[in-house]
PDB file with SEQRES, HELIX, SHEET and CRYST1 records, atoms N, CA, C and O in Angstrom:
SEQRES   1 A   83  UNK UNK UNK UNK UNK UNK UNK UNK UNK UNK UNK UNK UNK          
SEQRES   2 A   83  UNK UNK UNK UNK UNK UNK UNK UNK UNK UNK UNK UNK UNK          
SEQRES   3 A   83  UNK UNK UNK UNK UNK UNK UNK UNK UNK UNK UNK UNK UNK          
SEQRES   4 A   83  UNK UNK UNK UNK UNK UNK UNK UNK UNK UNK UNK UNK UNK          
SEQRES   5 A   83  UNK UNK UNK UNK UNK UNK UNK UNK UNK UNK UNK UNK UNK          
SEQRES   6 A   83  UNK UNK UNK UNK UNK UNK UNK UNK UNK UNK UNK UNK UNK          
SEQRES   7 A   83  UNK UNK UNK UNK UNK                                          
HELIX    1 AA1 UNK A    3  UNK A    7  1                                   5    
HELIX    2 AA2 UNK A   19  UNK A   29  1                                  11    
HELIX    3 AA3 UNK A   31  UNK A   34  1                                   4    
HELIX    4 AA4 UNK A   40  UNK A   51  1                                  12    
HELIX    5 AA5 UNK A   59  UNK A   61  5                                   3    
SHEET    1 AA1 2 UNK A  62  UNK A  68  0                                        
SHEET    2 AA1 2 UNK A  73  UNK A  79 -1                                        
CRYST1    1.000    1.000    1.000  90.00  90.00  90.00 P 1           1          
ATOM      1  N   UNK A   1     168.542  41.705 280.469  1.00  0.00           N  
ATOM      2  CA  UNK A   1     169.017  43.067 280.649  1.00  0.00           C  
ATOM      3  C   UNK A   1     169.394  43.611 279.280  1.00  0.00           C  
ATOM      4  O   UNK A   1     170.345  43.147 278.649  1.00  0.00           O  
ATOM      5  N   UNK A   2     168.509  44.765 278.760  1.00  0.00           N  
ATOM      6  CA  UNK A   2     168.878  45.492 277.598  1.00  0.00           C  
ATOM      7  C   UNK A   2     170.184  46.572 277.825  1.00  0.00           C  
ATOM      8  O   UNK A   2     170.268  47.180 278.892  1.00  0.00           O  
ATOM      9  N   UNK A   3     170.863  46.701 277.100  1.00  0.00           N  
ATOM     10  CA  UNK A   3     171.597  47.675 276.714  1.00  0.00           C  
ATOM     11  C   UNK A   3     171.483  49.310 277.251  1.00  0.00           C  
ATOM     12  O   UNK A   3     172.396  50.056 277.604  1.00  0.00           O  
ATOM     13  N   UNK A   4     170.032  49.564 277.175  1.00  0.00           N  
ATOM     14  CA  UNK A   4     169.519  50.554 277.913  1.00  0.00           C  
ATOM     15  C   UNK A   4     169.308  50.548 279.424  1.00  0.00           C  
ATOM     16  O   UNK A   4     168.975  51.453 280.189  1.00  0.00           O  
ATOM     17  N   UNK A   5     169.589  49.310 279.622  1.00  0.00           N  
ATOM     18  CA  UNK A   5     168.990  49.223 281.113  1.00  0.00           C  
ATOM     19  C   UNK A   5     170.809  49.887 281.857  1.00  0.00           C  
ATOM     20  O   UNK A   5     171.019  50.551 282.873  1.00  0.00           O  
ATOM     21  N   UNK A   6     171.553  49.470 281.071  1.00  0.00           N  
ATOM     22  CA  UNK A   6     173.149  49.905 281.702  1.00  0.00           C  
ATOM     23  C   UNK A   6     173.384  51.449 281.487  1.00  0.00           C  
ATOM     24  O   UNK A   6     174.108  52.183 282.160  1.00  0.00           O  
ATOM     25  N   UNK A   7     172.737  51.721 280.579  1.00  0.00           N  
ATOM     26  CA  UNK A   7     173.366  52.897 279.957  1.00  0.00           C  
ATOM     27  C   UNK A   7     172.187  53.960 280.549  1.00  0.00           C  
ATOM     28  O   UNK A   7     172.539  55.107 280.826  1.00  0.00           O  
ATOM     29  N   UNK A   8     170.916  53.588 280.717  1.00  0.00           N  
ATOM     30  CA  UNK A   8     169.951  54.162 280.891  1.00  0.00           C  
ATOM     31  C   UNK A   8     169.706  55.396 282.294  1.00  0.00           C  
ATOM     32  O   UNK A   8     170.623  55.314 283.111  1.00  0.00           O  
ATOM     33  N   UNK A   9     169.263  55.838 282.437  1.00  0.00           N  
ATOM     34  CA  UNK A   9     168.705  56.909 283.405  1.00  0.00           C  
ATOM     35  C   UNK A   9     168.548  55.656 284.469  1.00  0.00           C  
ATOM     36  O   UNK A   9     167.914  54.601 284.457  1.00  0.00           O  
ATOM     37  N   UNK A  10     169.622  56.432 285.577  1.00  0.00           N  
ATOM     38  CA  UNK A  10     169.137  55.913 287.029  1.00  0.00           C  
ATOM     39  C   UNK A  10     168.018  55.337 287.413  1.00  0.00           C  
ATOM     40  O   UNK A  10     166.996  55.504 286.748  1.00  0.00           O  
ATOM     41  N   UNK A  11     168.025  54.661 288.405  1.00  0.00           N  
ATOM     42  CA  UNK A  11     166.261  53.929 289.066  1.00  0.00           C  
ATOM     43  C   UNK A  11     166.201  55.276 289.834  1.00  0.00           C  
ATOM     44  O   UNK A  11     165.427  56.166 289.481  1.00  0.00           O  
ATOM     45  N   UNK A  12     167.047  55.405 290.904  1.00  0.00           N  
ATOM     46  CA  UNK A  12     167.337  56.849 291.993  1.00  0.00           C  
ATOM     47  C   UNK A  12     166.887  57.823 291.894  1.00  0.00           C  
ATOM     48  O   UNK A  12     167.355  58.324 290.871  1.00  0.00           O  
ATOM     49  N   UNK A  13     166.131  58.550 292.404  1.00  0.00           N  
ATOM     50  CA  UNK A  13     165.783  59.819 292.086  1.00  0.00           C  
ATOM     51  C   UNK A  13     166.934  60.737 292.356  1.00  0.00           C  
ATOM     52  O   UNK A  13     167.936  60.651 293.066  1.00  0.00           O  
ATOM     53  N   UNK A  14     166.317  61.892 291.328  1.00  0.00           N  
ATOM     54  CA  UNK A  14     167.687  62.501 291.566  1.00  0.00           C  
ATOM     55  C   UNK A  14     167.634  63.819 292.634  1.00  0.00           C  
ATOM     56  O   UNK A  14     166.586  64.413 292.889  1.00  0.00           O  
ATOM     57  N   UNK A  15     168.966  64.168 293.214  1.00  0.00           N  
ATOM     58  CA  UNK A  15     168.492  65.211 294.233  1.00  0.00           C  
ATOM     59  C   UNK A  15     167.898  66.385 293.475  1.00  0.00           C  
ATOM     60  O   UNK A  15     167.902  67.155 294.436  1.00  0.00           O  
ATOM     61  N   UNK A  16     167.466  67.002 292.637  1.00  0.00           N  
ATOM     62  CA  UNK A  16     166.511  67.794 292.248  1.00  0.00           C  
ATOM     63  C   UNK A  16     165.242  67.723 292.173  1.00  0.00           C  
ATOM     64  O   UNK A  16     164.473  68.684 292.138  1.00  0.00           O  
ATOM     65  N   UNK A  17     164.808  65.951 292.129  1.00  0.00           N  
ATOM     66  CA  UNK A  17     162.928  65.916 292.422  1.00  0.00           C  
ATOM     67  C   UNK A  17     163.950  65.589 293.683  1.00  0.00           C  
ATOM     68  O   UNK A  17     164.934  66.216 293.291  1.00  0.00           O  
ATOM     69  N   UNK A  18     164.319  65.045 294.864  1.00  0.00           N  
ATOM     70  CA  UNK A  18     164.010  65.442 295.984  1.00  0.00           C  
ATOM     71  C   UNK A  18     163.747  66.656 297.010  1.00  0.00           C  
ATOM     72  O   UNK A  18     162.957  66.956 297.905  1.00  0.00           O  
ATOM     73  N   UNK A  19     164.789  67.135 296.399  1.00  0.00           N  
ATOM     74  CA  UNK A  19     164.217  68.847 296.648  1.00  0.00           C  
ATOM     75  C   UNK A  19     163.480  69.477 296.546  1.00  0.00           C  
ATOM     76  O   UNK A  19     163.148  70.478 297.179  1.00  0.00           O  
ATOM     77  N   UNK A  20     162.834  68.654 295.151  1.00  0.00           N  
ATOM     78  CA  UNK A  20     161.322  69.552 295.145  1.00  0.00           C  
ATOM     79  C   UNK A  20     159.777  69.179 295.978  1.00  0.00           C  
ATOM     80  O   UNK A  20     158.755  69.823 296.220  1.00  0.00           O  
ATOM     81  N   UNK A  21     160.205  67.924 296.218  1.00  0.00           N  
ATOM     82  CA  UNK A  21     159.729  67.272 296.959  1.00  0.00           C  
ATOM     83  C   UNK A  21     159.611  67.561 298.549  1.00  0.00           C  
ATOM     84  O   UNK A  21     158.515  67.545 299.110  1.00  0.00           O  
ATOM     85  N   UNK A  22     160.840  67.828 299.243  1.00  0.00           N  
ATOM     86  CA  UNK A  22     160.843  68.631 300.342  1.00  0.00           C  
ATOM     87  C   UNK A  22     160.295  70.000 300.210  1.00  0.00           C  
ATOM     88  O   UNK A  22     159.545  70.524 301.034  1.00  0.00           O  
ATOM     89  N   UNK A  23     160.645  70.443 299.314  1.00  0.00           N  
ATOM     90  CA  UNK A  23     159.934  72.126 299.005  1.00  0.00           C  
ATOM     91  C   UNK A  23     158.472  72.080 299.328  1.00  0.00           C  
ATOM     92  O   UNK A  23     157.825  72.866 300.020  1.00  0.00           O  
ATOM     93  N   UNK A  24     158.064  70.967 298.669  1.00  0.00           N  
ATOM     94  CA  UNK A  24     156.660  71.130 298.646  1.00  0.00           C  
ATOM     95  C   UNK A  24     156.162  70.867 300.399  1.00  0.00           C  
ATOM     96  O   UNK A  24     155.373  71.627 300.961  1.00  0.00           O  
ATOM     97  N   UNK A  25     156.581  70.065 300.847  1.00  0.00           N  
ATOM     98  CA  UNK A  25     156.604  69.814 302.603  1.00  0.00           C  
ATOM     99  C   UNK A  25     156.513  71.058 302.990  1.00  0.00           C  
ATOM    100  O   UNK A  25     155.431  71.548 303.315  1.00  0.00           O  
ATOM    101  N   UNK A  26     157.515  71.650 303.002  1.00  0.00           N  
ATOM    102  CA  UNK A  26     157.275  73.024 303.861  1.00  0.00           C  
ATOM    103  C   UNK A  26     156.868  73.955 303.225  1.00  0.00           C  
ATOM    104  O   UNK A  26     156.470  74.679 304.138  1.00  0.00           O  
ATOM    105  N   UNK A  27     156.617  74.619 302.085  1.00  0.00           N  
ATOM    106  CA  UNK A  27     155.261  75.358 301.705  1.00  0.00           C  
ATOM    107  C   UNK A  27     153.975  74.617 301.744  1.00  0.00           C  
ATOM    108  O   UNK A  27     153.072  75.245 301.191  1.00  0.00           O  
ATOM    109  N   UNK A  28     153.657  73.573 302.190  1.00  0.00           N  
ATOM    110  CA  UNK A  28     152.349  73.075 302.441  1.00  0.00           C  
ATOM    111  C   UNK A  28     152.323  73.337 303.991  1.00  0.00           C  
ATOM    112  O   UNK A  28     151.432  74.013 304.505  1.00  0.00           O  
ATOM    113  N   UNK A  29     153.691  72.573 304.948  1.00  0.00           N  
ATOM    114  CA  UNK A  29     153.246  73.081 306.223  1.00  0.00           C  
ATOM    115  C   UNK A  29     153.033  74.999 306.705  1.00  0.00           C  
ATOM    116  O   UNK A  29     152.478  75.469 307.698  1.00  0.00           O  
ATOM    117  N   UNK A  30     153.631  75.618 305.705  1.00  0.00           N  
ATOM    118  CA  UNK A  30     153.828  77.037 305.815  1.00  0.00           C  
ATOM    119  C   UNK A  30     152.407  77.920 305.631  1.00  0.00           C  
ATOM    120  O   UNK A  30     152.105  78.884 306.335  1.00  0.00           O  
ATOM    121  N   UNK A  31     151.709  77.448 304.671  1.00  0.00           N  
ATOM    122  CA  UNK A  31     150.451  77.993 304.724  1.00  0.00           C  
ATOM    123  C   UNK A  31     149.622  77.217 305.279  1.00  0.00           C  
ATOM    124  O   UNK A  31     148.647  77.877 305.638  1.00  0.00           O  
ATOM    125  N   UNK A  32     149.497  75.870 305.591  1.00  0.00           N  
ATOM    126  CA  UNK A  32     149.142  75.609 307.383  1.00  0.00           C  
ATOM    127  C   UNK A  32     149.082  76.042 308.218  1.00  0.00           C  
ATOM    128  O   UNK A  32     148.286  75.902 309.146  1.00  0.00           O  
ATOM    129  N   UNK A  33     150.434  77.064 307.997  1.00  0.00           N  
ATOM    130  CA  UNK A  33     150.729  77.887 309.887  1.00  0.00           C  
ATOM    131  C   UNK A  33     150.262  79.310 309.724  1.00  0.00           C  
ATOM    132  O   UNK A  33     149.884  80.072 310.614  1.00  0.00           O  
ATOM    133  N   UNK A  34     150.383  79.597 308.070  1.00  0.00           N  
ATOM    134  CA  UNK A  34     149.733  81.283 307.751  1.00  0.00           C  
ATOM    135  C   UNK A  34     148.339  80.995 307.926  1.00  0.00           C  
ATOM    136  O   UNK A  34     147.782  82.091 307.994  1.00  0.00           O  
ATOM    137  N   UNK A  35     147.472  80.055 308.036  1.00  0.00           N  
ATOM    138  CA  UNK A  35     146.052  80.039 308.102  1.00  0.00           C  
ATOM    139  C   UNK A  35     145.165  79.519 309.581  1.00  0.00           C  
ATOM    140  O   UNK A  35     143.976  79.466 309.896  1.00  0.00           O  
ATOM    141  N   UNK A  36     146.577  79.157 310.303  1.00  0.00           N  
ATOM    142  CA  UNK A  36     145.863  78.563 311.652  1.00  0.00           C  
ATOM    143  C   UNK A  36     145.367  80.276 312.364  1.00  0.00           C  
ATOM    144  O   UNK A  36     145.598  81.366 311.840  1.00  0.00           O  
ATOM    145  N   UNK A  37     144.713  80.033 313.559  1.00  0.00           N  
ATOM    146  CA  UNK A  37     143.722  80.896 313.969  1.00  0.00           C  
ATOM    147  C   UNK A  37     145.041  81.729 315.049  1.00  0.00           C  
ATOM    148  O   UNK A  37     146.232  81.419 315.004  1.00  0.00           O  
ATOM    149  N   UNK A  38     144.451  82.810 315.962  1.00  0.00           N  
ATOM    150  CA  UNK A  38     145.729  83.229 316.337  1.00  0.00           C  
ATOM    151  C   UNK A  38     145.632  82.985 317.656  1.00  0.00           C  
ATOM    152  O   UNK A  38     146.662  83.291 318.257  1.00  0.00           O  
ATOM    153  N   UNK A  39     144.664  82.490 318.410  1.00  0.00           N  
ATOM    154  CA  UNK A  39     145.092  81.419 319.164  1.00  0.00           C  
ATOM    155  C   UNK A  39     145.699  80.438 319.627  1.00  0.00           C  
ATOM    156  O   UNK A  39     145.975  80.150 320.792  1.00  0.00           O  
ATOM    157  N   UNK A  40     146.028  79.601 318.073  1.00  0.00           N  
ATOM    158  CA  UNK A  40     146.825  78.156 318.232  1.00  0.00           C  
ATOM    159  C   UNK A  40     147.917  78.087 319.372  1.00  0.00           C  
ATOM    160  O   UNK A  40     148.143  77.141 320.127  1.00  0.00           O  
ATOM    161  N   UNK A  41     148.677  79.587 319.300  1.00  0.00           N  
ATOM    162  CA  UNK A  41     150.107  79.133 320.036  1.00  0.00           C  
ATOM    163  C   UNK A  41     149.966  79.409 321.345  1.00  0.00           C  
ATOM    164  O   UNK A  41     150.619  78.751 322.155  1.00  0.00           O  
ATOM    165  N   UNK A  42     149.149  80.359 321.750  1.00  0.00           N  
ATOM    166  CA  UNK A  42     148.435  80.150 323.809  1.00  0.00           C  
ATOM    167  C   UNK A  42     147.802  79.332 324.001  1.00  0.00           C  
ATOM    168  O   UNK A  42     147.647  79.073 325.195  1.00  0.00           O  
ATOM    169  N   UNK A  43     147.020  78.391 322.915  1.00  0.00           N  
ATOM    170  CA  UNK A  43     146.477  77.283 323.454  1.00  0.00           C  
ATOM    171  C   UNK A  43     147.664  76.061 323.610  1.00  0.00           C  
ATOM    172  O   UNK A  43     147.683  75.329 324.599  1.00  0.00           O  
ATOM    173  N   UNK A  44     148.811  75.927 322.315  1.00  0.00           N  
ATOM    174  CA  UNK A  44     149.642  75.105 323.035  1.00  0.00           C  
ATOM    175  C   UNK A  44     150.629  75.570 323.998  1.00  0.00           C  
ATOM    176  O   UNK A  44     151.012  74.659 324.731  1.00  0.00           O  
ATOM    177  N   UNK A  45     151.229  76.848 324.256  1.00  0.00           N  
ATOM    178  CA  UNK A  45     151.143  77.005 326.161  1.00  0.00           C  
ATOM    179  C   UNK A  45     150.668  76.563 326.916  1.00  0.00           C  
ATOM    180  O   UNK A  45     151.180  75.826 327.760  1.00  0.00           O  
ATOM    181  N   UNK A  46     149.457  76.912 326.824  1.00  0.00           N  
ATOM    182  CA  UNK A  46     148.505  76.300 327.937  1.00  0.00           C  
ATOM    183  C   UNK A  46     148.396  74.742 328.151  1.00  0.00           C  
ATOM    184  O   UNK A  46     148.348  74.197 329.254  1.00  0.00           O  
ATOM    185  N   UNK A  47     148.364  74.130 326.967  1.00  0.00           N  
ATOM    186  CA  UNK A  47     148.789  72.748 327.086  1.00  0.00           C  
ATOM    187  C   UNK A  47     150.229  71.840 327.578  1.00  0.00           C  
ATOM    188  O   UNK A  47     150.472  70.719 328.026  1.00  0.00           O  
ATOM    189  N   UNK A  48     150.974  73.052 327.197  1.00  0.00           N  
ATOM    190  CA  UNK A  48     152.436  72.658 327.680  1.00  0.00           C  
ATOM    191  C   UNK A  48     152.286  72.730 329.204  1.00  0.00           C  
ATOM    192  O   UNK A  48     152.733  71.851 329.940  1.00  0.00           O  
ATOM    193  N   UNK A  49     151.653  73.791 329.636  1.00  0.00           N  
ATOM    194  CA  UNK A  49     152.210  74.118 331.250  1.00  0.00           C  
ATOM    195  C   UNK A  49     151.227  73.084 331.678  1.00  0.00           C  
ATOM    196  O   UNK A  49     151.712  72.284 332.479  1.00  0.00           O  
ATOM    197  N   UNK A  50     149.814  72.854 331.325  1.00  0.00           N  
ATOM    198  CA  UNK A  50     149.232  71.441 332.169  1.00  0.00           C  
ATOM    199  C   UNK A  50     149.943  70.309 332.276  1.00  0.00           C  
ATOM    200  O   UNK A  50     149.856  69.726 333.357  1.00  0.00           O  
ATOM    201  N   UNK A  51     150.783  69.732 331.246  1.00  0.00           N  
ATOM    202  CA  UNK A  51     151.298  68.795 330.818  1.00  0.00           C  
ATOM    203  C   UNK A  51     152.154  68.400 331.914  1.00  0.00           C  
ATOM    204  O   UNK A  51     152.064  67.505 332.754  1.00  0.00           O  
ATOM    205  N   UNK A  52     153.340  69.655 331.598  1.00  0.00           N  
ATOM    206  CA  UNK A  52     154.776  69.642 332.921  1.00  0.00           C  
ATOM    207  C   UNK A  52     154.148  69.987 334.093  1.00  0.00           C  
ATOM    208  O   UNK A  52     154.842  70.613 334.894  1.00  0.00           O  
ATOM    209  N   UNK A  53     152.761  69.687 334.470  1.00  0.00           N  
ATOM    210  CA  UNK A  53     152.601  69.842 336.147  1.00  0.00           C  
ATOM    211  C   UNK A  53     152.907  68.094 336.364  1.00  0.00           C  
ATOM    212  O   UNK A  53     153.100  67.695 337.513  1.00  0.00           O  
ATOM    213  N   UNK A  54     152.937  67.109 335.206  1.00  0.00           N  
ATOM    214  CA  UNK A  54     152.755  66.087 335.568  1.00  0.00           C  
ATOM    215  C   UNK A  54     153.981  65.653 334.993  1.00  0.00           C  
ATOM    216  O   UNK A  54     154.626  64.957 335.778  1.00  0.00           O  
ATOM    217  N   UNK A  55     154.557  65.843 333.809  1.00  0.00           N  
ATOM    218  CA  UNK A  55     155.583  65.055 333.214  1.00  0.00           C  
ATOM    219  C   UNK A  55     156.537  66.361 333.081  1.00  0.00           C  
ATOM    220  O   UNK A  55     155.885  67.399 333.197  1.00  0.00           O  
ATOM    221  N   UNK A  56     158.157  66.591 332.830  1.00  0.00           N  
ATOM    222  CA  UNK A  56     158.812  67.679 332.217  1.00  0.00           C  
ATOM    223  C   UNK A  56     158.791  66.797 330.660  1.00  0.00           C  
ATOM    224  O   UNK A  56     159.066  65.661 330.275  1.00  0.00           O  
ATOM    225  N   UNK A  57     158.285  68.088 330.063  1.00  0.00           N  
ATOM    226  CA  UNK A  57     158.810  67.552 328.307  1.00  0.00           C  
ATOM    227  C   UNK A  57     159.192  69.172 327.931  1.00  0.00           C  
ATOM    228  O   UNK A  57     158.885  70.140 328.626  1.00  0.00           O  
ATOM    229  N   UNK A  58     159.952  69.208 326.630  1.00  0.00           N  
ATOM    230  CA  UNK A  58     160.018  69.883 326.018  1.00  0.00           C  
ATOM    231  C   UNK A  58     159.229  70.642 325.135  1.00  0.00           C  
ATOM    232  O   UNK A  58     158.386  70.073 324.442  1.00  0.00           O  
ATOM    233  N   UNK A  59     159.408  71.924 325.072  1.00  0.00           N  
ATOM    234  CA  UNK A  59     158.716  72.330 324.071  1.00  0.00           C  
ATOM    235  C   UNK A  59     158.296  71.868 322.404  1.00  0.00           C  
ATOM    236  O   UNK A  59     157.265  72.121 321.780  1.00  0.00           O  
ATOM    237  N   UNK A  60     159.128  71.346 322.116  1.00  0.00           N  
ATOM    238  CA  UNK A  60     159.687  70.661 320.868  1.00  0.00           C  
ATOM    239  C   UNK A  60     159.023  69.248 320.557  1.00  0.00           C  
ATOM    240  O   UNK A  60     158.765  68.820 319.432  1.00  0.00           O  
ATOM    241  N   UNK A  61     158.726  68.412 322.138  1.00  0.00           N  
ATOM    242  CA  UNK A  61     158.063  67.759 322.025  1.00  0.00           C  
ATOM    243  C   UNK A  61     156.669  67.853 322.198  1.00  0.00           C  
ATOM    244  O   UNK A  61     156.251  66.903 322.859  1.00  0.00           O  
ATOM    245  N   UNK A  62     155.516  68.898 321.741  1.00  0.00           N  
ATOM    246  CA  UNK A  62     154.302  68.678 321.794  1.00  0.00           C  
ATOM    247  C   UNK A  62     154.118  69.477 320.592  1.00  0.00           C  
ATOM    248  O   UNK A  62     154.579  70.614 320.490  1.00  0.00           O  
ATOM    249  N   UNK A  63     153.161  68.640 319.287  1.00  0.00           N  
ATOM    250  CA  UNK A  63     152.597  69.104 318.505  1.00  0.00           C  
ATOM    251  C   UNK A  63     151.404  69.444 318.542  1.00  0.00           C  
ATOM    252  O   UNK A  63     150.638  68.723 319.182  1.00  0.00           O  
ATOM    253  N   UNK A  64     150.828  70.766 317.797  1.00  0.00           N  
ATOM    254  CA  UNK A  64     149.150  71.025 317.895  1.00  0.00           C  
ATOM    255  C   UNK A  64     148.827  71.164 316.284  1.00  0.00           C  
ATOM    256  O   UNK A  64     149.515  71.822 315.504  1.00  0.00           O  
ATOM    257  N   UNK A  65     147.919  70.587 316.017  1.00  0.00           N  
ATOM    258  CA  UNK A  65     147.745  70.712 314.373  1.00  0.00           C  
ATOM    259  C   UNK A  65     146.061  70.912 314.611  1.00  0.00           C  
ATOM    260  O   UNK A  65     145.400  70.161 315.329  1.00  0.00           O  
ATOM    261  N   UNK A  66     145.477  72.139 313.823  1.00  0.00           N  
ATOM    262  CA  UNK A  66     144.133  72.052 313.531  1.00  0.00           C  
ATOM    263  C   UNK A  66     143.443  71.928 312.503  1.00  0.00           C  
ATOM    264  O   UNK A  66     143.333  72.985 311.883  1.00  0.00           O  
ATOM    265  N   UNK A  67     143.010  71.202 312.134  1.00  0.00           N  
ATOM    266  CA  UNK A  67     142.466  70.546 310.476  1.00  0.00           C  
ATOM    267  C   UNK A  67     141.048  71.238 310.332  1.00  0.00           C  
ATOM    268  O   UNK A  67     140.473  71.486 311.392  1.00  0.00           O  
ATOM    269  N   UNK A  68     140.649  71.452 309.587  1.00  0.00           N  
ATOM    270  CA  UNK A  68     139.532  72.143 308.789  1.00  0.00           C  
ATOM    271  C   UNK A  68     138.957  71.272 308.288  1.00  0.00           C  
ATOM    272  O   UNK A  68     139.647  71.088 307.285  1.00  0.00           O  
ATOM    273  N   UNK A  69     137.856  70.294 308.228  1.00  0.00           N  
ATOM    274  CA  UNK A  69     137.526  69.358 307.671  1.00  0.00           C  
ATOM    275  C   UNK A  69     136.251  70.409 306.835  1.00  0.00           C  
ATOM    276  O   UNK A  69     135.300  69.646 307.005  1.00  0.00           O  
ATOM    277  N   UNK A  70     135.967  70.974 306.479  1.00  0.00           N  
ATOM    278  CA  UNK A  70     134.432  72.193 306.353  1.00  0.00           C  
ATOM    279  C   UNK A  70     133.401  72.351 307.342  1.00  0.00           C  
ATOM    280  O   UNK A  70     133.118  73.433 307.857  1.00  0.00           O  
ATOM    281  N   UNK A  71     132.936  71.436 307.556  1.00  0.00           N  
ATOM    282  CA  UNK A  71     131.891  71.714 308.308  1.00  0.00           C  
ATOM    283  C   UNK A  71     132.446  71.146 310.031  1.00  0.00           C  
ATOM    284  O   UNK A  71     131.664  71.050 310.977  1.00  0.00           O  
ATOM    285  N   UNK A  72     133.672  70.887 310.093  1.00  0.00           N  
ATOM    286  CA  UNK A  72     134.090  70.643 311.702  1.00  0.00           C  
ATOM    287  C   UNK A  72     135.551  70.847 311.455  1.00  0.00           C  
ATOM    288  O   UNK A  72     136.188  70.603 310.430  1.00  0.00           O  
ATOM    289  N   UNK A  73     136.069  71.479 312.903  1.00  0.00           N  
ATOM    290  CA  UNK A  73     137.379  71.786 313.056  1.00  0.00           C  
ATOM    291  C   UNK A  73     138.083  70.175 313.422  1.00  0.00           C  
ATOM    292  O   UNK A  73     137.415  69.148 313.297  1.00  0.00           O  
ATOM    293  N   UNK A  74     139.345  70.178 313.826  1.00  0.00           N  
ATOM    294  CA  UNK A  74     139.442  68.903 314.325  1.00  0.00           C  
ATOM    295  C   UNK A  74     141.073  68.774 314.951  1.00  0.00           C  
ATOM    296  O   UNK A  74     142.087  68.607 314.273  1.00  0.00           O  
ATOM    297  N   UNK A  75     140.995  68.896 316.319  1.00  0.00           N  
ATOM    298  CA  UNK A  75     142.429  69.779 317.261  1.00  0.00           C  
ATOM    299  C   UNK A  75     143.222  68.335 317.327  1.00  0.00           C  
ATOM    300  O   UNK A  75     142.744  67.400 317.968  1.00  0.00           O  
ATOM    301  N   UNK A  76     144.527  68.221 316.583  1.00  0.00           N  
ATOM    302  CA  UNK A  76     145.189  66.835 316.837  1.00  0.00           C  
ATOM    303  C   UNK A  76     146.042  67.309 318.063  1.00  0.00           C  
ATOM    304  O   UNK A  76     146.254  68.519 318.148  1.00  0.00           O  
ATOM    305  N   UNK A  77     146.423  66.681 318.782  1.00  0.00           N  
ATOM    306  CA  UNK A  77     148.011  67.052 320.014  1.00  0.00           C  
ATOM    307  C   UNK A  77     149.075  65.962 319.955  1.00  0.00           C  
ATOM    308  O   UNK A  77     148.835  64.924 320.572  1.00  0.00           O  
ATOM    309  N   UNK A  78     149.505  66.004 319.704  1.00  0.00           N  
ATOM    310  CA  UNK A  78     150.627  64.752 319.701  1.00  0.00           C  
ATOM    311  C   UNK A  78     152.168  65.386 320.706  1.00  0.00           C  
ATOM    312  O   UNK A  78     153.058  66.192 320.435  1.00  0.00           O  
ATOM    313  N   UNK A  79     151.882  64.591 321.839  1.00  0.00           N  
ATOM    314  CA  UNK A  79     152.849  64.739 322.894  1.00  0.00           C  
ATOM    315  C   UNK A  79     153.758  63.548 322.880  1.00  0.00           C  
ATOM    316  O   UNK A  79     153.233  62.438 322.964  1.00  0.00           O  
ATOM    317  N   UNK A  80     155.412  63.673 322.757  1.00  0.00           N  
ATOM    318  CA  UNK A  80     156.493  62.636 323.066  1.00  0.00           C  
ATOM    319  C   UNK A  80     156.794  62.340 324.234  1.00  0.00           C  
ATOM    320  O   UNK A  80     157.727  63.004 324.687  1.00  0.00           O  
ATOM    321  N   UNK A  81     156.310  61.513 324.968  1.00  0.00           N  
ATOM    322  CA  UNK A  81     156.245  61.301 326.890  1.00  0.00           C  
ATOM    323  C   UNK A  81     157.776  60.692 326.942  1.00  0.00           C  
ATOM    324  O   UNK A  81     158.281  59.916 326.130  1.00  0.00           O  
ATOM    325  N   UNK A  82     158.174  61.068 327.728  1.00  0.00           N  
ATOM    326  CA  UNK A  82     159.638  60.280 328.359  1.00  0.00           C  
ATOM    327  C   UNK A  82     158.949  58.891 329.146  1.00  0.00           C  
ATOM    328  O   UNK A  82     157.799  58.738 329.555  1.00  0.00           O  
ATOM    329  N   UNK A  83     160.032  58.029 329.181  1.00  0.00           N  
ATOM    330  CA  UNK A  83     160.058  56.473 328.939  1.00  0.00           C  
ATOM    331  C   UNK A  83     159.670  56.378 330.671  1.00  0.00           C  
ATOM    332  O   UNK A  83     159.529  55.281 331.213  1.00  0.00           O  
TER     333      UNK A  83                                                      
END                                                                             
């Protein structure tokens, strides 16, 4: 152990790259959501109300993400089912 290693700059990041780090999370998911089609959110309605004919979940629990791959779309759903 050098001298620098005591005195030296944290291993830890500090909360300012974490912040920027989260920043970047939600301006990446944000123009995700400025570019999805304007459909997305009646289609996950529509998925919600099929869903609760069979299970009650929350709204909160069903994600819809649509990816752009170029030459194909690609519809993820990710539903949290009760136990």
């Amino acid at each position: 152990m050098s001298i620098f290693d005591i005195f030296g700059k944290d291993k830890e990041p500090k909360s300012a790259s974490i912040a920027k780090e989260r920043l970047k999370v939600i301006v990446a998911h944000e123009r995700r959501a400025r570019n999805a089609p304007e459909y997305l959110p009646a289609l996950q309605r529509d998925i919600l109300d099929v869903i609760r004919k069979y299970v009650q979940i929350d709204q909160d629990q069903l994600q819809i993400d649509l990816n752009d791959d170029g030459n194909c779309s690609i519809l993820e759903v990710n539903v949290n089912l009760p136990k």
